[in-house]
C-alpha positions in Angstrom: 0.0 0.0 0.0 0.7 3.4 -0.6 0.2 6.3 1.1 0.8 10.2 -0.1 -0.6 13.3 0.7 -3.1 15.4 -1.5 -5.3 18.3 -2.2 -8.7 17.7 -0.8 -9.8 20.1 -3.4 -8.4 18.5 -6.8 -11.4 16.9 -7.7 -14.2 18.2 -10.0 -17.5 16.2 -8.3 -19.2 14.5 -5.5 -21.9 12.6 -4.5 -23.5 12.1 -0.8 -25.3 9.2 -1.9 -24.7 6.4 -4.6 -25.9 2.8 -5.3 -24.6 -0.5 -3.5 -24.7 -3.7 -3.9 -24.7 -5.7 -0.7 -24.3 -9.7 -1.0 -24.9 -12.1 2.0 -23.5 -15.3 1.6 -24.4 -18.2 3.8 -22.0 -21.2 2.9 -23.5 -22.3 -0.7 -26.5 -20.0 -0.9 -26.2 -16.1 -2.2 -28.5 -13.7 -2.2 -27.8 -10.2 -3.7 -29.8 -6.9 -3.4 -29.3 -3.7 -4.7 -29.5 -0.5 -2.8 -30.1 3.0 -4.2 -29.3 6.5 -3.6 -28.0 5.4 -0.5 -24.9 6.1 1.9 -22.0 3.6 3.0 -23.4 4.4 6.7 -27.1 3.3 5.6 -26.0 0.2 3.6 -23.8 -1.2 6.5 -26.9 -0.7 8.9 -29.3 -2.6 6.2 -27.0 -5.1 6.1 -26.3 -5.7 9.9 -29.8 -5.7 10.4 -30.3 -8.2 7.8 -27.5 -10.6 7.8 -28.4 -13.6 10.2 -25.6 -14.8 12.5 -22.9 -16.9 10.6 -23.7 -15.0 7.4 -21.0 -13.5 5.6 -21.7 -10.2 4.1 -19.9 -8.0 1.3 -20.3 -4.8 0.0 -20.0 -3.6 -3.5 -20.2 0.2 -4.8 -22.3 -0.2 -8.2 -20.8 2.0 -10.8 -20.9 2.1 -14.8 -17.8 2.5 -16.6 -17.1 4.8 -19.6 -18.6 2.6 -22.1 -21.7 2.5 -20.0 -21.1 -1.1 -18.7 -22.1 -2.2 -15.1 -19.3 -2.7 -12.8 -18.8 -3.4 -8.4 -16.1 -1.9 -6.8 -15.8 -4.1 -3.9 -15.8 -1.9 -0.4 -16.0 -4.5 2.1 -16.0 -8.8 2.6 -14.6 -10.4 -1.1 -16.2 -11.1 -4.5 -18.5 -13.9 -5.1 
């Protein structure tokens, strides 16, 4: 990892809420939901409050690329 010091103010946009998607994983079985126009703070409360014990939960941020195609970038837990 790398670490360097920047400008907060280089950037040209921002967004206080975005879309997530938020997997819970219970050995074999999957489920996958998508949450909108949503914060990091509210997805991670959704998700404690619906992940059973035992379950394993990851967190994706749901962005499009420039060619328009969907894409995760994964915040927290691991791919499926």
């Amino acid at each position: 990892m790398e670490a360097r010091l920047v400008d907060e103010r280089d950037t040209l946009w921002e967004s206080t809420t975005t879309d997530f998607r938020v997997f819970l994983m219970d050995g074999h079985y999957v489920s996958a939901f998508d949450l909108d126009a949503v914060t990091l703070d509210e997805v991670e409360a959704w998700a404690s409050y619906n992940a059973l014990p035992g379950v394993r939960v990851s967190i994706a941020l749901r962005t499009t690329n420039i060619a328009g195609q969907l894409g995760l970038v994964w915040l927290r837990g691991q791919p499926v």
